[in-house]
C-alpha positions in Angstrom: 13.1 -15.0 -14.0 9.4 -14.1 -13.9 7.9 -11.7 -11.7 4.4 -12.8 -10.6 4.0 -10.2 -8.2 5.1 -6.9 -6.8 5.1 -5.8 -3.2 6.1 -2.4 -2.6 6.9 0.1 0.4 5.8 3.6 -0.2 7.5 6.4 1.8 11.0 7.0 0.5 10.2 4.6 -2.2 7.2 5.8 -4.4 6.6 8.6 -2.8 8.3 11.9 -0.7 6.3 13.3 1.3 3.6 13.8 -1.3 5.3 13.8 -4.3 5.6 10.7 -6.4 9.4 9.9 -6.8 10.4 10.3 -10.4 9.3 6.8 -12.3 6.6 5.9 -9.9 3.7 6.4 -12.1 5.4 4.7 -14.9 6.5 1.9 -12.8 3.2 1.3 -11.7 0.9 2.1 -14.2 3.8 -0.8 -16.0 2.4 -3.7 -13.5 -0.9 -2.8 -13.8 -1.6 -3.1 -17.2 0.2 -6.2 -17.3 -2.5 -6.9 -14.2 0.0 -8.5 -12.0 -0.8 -8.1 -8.5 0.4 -5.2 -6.7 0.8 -4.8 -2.8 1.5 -1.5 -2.0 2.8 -0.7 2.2 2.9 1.8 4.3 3.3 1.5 8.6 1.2 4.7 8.8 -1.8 2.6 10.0 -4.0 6.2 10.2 -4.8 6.5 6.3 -7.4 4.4 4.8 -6.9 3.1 1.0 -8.7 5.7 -0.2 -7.0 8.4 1.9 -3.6 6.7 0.3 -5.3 6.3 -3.6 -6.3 10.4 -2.9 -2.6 10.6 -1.7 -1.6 9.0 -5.0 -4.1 11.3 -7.3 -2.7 13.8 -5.9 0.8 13.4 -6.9 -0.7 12.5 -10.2 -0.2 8.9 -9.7 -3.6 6.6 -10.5 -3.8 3.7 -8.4 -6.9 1.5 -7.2 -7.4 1.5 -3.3 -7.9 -2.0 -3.4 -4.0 -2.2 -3.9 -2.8 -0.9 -0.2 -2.1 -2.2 3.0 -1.8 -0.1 6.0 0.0 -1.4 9.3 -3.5 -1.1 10.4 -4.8 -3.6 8.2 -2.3 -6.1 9.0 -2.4 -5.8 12.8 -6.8 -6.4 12.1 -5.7 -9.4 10.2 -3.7 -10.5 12.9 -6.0 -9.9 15.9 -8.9 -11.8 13.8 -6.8 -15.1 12.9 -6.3 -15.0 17.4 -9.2 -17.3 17.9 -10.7 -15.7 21.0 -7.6 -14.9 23.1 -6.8 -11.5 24.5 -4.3 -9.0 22.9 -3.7 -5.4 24.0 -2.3 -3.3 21.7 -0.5 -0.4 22.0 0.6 2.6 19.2 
């Protein structure tokens, strides 16, 4: 089997709180160099990618912002595939 691509959660899974799990930054650092693309998830829709990659650095964990998705991010992409029609949203 071949792994093309690797999407991830990241509380309880990467990360606790704000320490990286043990193996994360090895794990990680592992798929990028072999520059597979990376998703990484979170359902806290307040932090931005860089809020999240400053997260990361801070556990000492180096990751490029380009690489997260916020629940945020997904509900935008949602709203903006809606073609004009109404949605209230509430959270």
């Amino acid at each position: 089997m071949t792994i093309k691509s690797v999407i991830c959660d990241i509380d309880g899974v990467l990360m606790h709180d704000n320490t990286a799990v043990p193996g994360a930054q090895e794990f990680l650092q592992r798929i990028l160099a072999k520059e597979m693309p990376l998703v990484l998830l979170t359902n806290y829709p307040s932090q931005t990618e860089q809020d999240l990659a400053n997260r990361f650095a801070s556990a000492g964990v180096e990751v490029p912002d380009s690489v997260f998705y916020t629940s945020a991010m997904a509900t935008a992409d949602f709203l903006r595939r809606q073609e004009g029609k109404k949605a209230y949203v509430i959270g």
